[in-house]
C-alpha positions as CSV (number, residue, x, y, z in Angstrom):
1,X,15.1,-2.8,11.2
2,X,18.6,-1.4,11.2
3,X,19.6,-2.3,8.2
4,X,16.1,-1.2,6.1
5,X,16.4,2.5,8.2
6,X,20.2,2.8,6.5
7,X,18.2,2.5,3.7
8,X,15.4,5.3,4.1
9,X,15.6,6.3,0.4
10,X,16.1,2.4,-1.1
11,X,19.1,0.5,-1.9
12,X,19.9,-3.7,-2.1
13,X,19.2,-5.6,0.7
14,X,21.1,-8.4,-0.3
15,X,21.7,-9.9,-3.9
16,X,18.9,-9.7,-6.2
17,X,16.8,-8.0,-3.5
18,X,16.1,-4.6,-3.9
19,X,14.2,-2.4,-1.1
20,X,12.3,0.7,-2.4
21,X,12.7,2.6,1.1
22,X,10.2,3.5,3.1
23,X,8.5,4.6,0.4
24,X,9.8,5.1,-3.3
25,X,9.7,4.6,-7.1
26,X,12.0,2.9,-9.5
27,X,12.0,1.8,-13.1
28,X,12.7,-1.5,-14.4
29,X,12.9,-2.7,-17.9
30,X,10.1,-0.1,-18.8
31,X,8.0,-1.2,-15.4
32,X,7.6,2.0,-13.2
33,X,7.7,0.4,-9.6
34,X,6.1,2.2,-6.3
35,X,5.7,0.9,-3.0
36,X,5.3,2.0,0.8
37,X,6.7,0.0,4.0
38,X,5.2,-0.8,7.0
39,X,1.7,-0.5,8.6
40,X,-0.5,2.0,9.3
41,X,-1.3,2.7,12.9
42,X,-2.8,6.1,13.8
43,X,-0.7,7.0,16.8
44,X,2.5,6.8,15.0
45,X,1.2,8.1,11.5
46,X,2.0,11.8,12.1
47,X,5.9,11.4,13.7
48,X,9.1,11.4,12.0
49,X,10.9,8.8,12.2
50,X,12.6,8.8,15.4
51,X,13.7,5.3,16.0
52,X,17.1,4.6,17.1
53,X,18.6,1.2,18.1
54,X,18.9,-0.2,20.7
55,X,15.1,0.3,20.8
56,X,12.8,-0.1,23.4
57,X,9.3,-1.8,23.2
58,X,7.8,0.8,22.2
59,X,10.0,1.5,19.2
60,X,10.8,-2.2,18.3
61,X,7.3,-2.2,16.7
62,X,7.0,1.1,15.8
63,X,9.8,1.1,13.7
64,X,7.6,-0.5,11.7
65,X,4.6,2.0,11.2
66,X,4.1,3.7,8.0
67,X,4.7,8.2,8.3
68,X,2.5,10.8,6.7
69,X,5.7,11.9,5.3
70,X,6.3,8.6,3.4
71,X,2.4,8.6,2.0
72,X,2.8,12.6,0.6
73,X,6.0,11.3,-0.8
74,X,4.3,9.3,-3.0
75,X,1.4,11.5,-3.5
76,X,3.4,13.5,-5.5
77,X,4.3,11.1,-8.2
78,X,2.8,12.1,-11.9
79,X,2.4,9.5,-14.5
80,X,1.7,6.4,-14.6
81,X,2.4,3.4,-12.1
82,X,2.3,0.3,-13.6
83,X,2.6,-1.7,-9.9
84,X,2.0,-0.6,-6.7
85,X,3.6,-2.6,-3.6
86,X,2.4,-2.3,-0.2
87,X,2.0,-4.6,3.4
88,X,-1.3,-3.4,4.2
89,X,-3.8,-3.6,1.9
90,X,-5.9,-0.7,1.2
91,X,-8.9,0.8,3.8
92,X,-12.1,-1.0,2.4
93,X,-10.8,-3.1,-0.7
94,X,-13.1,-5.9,0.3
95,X,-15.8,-4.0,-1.0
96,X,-14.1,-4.5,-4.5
97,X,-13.9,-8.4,-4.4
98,X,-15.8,-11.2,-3.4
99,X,-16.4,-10.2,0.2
100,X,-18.1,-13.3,1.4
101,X,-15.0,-15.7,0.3
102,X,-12.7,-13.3,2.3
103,X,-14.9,-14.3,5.7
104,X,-14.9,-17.8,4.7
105,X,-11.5,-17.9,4.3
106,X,-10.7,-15.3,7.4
107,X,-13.9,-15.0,9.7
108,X,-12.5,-12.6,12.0
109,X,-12.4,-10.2,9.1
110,X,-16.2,-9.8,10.1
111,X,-16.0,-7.1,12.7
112,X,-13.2,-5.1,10.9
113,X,-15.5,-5.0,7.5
114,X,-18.3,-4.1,9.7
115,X,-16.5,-1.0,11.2
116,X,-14.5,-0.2,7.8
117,X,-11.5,-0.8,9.5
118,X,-9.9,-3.7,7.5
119,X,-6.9,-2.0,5.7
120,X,-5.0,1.0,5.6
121,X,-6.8,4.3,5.2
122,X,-3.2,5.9,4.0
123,X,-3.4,3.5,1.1
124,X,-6.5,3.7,-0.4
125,X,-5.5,7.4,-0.9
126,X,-2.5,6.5,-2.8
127,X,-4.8,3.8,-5.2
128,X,-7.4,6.5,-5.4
129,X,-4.5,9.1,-6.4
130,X,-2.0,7.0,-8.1
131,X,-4.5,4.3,-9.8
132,X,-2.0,2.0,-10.7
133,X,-2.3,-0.1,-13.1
134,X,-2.0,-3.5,-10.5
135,X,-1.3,-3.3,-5.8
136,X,-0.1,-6.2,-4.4
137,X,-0.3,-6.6,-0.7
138,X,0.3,-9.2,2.1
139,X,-0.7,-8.4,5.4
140,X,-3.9,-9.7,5.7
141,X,-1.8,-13.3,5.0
142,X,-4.8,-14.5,2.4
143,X,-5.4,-14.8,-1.4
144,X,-7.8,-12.0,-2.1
145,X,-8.5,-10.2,-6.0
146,X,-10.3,-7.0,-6.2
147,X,-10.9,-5.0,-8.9
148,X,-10.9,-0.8,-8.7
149,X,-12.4,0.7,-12.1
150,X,-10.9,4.3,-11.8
151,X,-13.0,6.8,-13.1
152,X,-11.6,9.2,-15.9
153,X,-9.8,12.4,-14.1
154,X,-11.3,15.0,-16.6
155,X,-14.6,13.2,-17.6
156,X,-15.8,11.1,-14.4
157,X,-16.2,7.9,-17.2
158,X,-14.2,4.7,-16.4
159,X,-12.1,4.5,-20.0
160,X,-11.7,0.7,-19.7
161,X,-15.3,0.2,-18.3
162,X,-16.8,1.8,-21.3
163,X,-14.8,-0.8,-23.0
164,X,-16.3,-3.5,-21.2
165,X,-12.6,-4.9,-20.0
166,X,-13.4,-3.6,-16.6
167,X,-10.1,-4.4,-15.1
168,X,-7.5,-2.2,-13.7
């Protein structure tokens, strides 16, 4: 935790390891990057970051909690993002994928689908915003493929639906 908040903005971690910040973009041969740390909990959401070693218990986790300010961030990008990196996945990407293998595979999903409470609500505002072209998230610790068609921003149509490719 110490050494990722010296690097609020991004920077290496260690060789060959690069850490986007808390939340950031980069560019890499042609690949426009974008990714947000942490998880969402609610009660943190709306601080700053105010963490300061040595922490308490309260702070060693949520150091670890993902800010509105990191999430509008991002919300600002224009153009394009070709990959989108997150830990949590997305509020209610279940619904985009084969829901009943996800409960085989992790039954205590159940109640969380249920409520709409499986993922991040932060980041499916940033998919619905950003619509990048491919998210990748680990969490939820489980093998899970969704497909979001996102809907033309002028004309409402899904460009690559109407095509009948259907992926995003």
């Amino acid at each position: 935790s110490n050494h990722l908040q010296e690097l609020y903005y991004g920077g290496w971690v260690a060789p060959r390891i690069y850490y986007l910040g808390n939340s950031g973009v980069i560019n890499y041969r042609g690949i426009r990057i974008a990714g947000l740390s942490g998880i969402y909990k609610s009660h943190d959401y709306r601080k700053g970051n105010f963490e300061r070693a040595p922490y308490d218990r309260a702070s060693m986790r949520s150091v670890y909690h993902v800010r509105e300010l990191d999430v509008h961030k991002l919300g600002q990008l224009r153009g394009p993002i070709d990959i989108f990196l997150s830990h949590d996945w997305p509020q209610g990407i279940e619904q985009y994928g084969n829901t009943q293998e996800l409960l085989r595979k992790k039954k205590y999903f159940e109640r969380e689908i249920r409520t709409n409470t499986l993922g991040s609500p932060p980041n499916m505002q940033l998919l619905r915003r950003l619509r990048p072209a491919f998210w990748f998230s680990a969490h939820l610790h489980v093998k899970f493929s969704a497909i979001v068609r996102h809907a033309d921003k002028k004309t409402g149509a899904c460009p690559r639906c109407v095509e009948g490719d259907g992926s995003v």
